[in-house]
C-alpha positions in Angstrom: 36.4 31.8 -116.2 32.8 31.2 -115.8 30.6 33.6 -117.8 26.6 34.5 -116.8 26.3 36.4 -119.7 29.1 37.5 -122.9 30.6 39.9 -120.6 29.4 39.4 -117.4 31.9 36.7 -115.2 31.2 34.9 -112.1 34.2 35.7 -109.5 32.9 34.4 -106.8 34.4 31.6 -104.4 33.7 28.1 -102.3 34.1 28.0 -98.8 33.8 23.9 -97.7 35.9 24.7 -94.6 33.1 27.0 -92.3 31.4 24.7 -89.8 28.4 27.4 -88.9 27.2 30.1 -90.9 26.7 33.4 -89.1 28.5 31.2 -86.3 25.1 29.4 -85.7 23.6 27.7 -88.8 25.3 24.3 -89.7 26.8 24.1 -93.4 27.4 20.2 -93.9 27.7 20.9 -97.7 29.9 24.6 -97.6 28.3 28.0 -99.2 29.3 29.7 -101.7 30.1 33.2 -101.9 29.1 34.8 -105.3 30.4 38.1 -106.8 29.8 38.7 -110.3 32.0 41.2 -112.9 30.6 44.0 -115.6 33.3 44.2 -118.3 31.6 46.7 -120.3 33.6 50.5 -121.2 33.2 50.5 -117.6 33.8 48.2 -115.5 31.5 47.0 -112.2 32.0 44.5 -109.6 28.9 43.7 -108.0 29.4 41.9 -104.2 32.7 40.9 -102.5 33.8 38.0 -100.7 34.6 36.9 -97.5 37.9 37.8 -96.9 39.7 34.2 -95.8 39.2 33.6 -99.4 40.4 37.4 -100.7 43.8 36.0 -102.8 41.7 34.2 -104.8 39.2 36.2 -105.4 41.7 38.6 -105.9 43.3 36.5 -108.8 40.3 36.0 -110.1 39.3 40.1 -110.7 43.0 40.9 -112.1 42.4 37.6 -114.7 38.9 39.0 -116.2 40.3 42.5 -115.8 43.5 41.7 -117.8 45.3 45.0 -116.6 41.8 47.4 -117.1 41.1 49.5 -113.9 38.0 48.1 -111.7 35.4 51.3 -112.2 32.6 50.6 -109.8 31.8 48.3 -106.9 27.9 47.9 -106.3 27.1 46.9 -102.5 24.1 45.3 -102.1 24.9 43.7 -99.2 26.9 45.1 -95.8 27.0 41.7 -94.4 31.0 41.2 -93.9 30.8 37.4 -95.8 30.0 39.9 -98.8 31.6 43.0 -97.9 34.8 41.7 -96.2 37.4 42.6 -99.0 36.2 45.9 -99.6 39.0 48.0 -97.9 41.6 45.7 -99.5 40.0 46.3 -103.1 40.0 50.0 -102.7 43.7 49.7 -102.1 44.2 47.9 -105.3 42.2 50.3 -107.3 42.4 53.4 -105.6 40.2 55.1 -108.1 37.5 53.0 -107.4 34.0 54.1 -106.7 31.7 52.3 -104.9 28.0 52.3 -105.5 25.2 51.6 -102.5 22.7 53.9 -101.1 22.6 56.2 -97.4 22.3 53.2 -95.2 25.2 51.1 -97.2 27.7 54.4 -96.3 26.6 54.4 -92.5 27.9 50.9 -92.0 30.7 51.2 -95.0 32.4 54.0 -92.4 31.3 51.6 -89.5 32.6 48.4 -90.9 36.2 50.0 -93.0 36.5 53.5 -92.8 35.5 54.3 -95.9 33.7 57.6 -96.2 35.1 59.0 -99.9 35.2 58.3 -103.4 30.3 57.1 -102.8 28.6 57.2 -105.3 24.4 57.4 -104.1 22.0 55.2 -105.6 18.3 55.8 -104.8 15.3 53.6 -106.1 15.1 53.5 -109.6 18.4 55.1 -110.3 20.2 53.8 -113.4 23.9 53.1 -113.7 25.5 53.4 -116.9 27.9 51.7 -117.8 28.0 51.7 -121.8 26.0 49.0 -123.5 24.6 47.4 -119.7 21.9 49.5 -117.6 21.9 49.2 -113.9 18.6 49.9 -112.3 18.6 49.9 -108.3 16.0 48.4 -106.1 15.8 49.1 -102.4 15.2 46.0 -100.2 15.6 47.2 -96.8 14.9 44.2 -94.3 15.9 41.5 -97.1 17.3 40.7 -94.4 19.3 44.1 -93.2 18.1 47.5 -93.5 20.6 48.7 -96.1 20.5 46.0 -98.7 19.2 46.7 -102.4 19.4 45.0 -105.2 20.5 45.9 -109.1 19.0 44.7 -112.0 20.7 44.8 -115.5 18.0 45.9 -117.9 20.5 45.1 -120.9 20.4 41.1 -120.1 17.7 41.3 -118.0 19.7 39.5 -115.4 18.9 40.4 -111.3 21.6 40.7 -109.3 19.6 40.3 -105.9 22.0 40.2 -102.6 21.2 37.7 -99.9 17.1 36.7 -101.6 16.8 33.6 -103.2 20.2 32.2 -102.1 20.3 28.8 -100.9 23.4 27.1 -98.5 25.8 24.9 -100.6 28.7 25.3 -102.3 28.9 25.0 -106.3 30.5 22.2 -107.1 31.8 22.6 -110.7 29.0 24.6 -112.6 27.5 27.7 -111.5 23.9 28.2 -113.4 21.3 26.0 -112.6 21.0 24.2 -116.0 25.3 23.3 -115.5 23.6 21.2 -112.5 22.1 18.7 -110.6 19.6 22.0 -108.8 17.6 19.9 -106.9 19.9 19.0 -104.1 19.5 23.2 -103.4 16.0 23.3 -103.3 15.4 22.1 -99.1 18.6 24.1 -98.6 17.2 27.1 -99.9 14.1 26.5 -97.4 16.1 26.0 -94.8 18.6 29.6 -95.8 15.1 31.4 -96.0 14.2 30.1 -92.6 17.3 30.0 -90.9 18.0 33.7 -91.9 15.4 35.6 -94.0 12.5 34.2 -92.4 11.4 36.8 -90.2 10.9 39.2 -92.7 8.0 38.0 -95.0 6.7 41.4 -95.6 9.5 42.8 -96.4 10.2 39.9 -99.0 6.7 40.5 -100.1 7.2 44.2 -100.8 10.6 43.3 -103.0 8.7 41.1 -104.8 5.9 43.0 -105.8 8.7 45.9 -107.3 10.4 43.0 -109.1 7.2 42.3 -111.0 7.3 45.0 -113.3 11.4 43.9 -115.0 11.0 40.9 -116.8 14.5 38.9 -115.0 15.5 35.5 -117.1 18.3 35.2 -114.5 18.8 35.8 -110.9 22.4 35.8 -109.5 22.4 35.7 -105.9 25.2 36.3 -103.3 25.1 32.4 -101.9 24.0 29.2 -104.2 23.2 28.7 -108.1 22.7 31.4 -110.3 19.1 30.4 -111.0 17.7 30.5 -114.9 15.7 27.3 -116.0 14.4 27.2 -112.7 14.0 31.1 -112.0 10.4 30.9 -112.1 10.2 28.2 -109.4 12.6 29.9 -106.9 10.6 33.1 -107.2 7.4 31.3 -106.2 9.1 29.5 -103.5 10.1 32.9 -102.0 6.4 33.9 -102.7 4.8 31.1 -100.5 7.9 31.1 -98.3 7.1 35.0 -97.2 3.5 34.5 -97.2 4.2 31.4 -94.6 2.2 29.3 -97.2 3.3 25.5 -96.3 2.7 22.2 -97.9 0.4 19.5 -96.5 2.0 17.8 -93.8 3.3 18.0 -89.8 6.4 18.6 -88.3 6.3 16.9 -84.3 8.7 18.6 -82.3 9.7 17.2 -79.2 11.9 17.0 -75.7 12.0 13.9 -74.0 13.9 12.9 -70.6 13.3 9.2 -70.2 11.2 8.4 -72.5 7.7 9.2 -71.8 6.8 12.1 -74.1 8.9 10.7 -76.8 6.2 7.5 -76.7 4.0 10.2 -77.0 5.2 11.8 -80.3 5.0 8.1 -81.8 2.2 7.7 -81.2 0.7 10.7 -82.8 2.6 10.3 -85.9 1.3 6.7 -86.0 -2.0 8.0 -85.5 -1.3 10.3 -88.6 -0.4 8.4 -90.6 -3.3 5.9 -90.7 -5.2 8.5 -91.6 -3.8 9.4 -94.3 -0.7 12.3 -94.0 2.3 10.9 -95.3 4.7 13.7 -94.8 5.5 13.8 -91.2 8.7 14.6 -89.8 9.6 14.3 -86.1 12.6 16.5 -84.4 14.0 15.3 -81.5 15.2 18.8 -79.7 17.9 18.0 -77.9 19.4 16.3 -81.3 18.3 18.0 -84.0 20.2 21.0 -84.7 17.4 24.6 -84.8 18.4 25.2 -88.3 16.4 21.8 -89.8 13.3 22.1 -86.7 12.8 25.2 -88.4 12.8 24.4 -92.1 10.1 21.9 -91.3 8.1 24.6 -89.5 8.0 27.0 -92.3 7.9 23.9 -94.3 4.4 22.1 -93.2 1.9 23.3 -92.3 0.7 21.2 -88.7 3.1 21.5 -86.0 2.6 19.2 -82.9 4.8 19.7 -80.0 5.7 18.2 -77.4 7.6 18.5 -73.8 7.9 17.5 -70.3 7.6 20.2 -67.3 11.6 20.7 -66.3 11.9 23.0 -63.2 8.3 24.1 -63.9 8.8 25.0 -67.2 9.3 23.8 -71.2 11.9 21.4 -71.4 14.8 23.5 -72.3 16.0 22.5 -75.9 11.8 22.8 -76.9 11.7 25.9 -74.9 14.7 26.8 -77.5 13.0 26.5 -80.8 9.8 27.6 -79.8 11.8 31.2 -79.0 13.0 30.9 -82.4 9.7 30.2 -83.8 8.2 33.0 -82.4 11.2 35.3 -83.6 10.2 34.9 -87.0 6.9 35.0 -86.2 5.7 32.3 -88.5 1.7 32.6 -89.5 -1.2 30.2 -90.0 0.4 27.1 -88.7 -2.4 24.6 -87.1 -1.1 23.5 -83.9 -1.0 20.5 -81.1 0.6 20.0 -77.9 1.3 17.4 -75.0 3.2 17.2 -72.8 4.2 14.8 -69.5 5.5 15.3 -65.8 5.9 13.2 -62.7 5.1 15.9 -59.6 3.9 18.7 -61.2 3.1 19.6 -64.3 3.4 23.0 -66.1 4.8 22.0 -69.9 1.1 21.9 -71.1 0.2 25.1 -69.8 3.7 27.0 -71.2 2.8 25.4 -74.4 -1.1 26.8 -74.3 0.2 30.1 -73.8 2.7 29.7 -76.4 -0.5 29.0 -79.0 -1.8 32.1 -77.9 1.0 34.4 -78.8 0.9 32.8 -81.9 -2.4 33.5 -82.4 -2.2 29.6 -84.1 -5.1 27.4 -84.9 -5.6 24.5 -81.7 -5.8 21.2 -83.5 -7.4 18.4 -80.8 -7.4 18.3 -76.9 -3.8 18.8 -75.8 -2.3 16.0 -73.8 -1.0 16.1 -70.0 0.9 12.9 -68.7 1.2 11.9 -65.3 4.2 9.7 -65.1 4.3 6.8 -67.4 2.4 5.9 -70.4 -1.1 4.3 -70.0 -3.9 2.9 -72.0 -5.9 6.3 -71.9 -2.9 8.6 -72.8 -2.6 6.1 -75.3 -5.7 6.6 -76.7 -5.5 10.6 -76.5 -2.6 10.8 -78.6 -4.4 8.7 -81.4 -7.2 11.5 -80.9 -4.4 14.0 -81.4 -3.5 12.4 -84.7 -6.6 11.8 -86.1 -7.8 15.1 -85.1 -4.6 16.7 -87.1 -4.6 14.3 -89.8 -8.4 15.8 -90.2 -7.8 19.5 -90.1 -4.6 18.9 -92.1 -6.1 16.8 -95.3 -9.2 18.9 -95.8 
């Protein structure tokens, strides 16, 4: 069994066969599902699993266990890929308690039916459990309203739900040292976008309270338990929720026949002679959301571009630029262009979309009639210079 600490196991599980997580984001490299277990002179299970994979976890609690009773289970997540094998655990330790605070018991009765044998945590209660000391967090909004997060002062280990997990299964070793921890890092961008990303403040407020513990090791519900590299995904989460973003632009873009892809080259060709070397272009209608949006909170220009369909955004830009403003991403400098062949209203959708961002405006935005000509041409090199500009200062 894998060990985080001398009596602290990892009991968690892979899951290579789920197409979409939360049905929506793509996992071409599985998740994991991490659960962790407190053998102490009481015992504590901190997270579940979800519960396709509840034999094995199963197996894996009655091997650390070795015929001692389960004490506690700490919820610091509702989500059913964590909670899913609750009810079925309290029916193989009926005298288990389990630990979470008022909002984790509204949706414990909602979810399983489970209104007996609570035990309330508020912030900055302590758990004892003989030589470890559980201290409680609330995190509400990282990313639901009831999630907290527990942090054993004894090993100075954080046990911190759904924050700083990553997409990806763990594929042998389980702390970040055991592996290869780069091939998590853009997977852990595009988690925090995909599904935390809305709530930077929130994120912001949790890290400010985690200031004060000094943590060695985080141990989060989906990826690598993180220790050598702690530091670094702490400050990624930092920038992350303060929708700090690394020099370069993301070009979105729709295209029909042809015309407003031409344009997109030609922009990033204009960029790149002047000097921005990370640019990334999305084709909507091919690219799944998940990755258009890692780039977004990624980079910090964002050109986009669209022809008029039925007077209005091309529908798979019209898409992501909902899901954009969902998460309501800040300080992003922005272009646009856009094309049409009778009349044109993708330019002006894509103005007023600036404007509820309350976004920078990068260049003169773009307008094609029809085909591509020698002027158009020469605007979109504007529009790249004029980005590359802004972007490089």
């Amino acid at each position: 069994m894998q060990k985080i600490a001398s009596d602290i196991c990892y009991v968690g599980v892979n899951d290579r066969r789920k197409a979409l997580f939360e049905n929506l984001w793509p996992l071409p490299n599985g998740v994991s599902y991490n659960s962790f277990l407190i053998t102490d002179e009481q015992t504590a299970l901190i997270d579940t699993v979800d519960i396709c994979y509840s034999d094995l976890f199963f197996r894996k609690i009655e091997e650390v266990l070795d015929g001692r009773p389960l004490d506690y289970l700490i919820v610091n997540h509702m989500e059913p890929d964590h909670s899913g094998c609750i009810r079925l655990l309290r029916q193989l330790y009926p005298g288990l308690r389990i630990v979470g605070n008022k909002h984790t018991f509204g949706m414990l009765a909602g979810y399983y039916g489970i209104t007996e044998g609570l035990h309330e945590v508020k912030e900055g209660d302590i758990l004892e459990l003989g030589h470890h000391r559980l201290r409680f967090y609330m995190a509400p909004m990282v990313h639901w309203p009831e999630v907290m997060v527990a942090y054993d002062e004894t090993d100075r280990i954080l046990f911190s739900a759904d924050a700083l997990g990553t997409y990806g299964t763990l594929d042998g070793g389980v702390i970040d040292s055991q592996i290869n921890a780069d091939r998590y890092w853009d997977e852990m961008i595009r988690y925090y976008a995909n599904i935390v990303g809305k709530y930077g403040n929130p994120v912001q407020k949790l890290l400010q309270k985690l200031s004060l513990p000094d943590i060695q090791t985080i141990c989060p519900t989906h990826g690598p338990v993180w220790r050598e590299r702690c530091a670094d995904a702490v400050d990624l989460y930092d920038r992350l929720s303060h929708y700090e973003a690394e020099t370069g632009v993301t070009i979105l873009y729709g295209s029909m026949y042809g015309h407003t892809e031409q344009m997109a080259e030609t922009v990033a060709a204009a960029l790149s002679e002047h000097g921005v070397r990370e640019i990334i272009l999305h084709d909507a209608s091919k690219t799944h959301p998940s990755y258009m949006l890692k780039d977004v909170f990624k980079y910090r220009g964002l050109l986009v571009g669209s022809p008029t369909y039925s007077g209005r955004l091309f529908p798979a830009v019209e898409s992501i630029l909902k899901q954009i403003e969902t998460r309501e991403i800040k300080g992003r400098l922005f272009g646009y262009f856009g094309s049409f062949t009778w009349a044109g209203m993708a330019v002006k959708r894509l103005a007023a979309f600036a404007e509820s961002m309350k976004w920078e405006t990068v260049g003169v935005p773009i307008e094609q009639k029809q085909a591509m000509n020698d002027e158009t041409y020469r605007k979109c090199r504007e529009l790249g210079k004029a980005m590359a500009k802004q972007i490089l200062i």
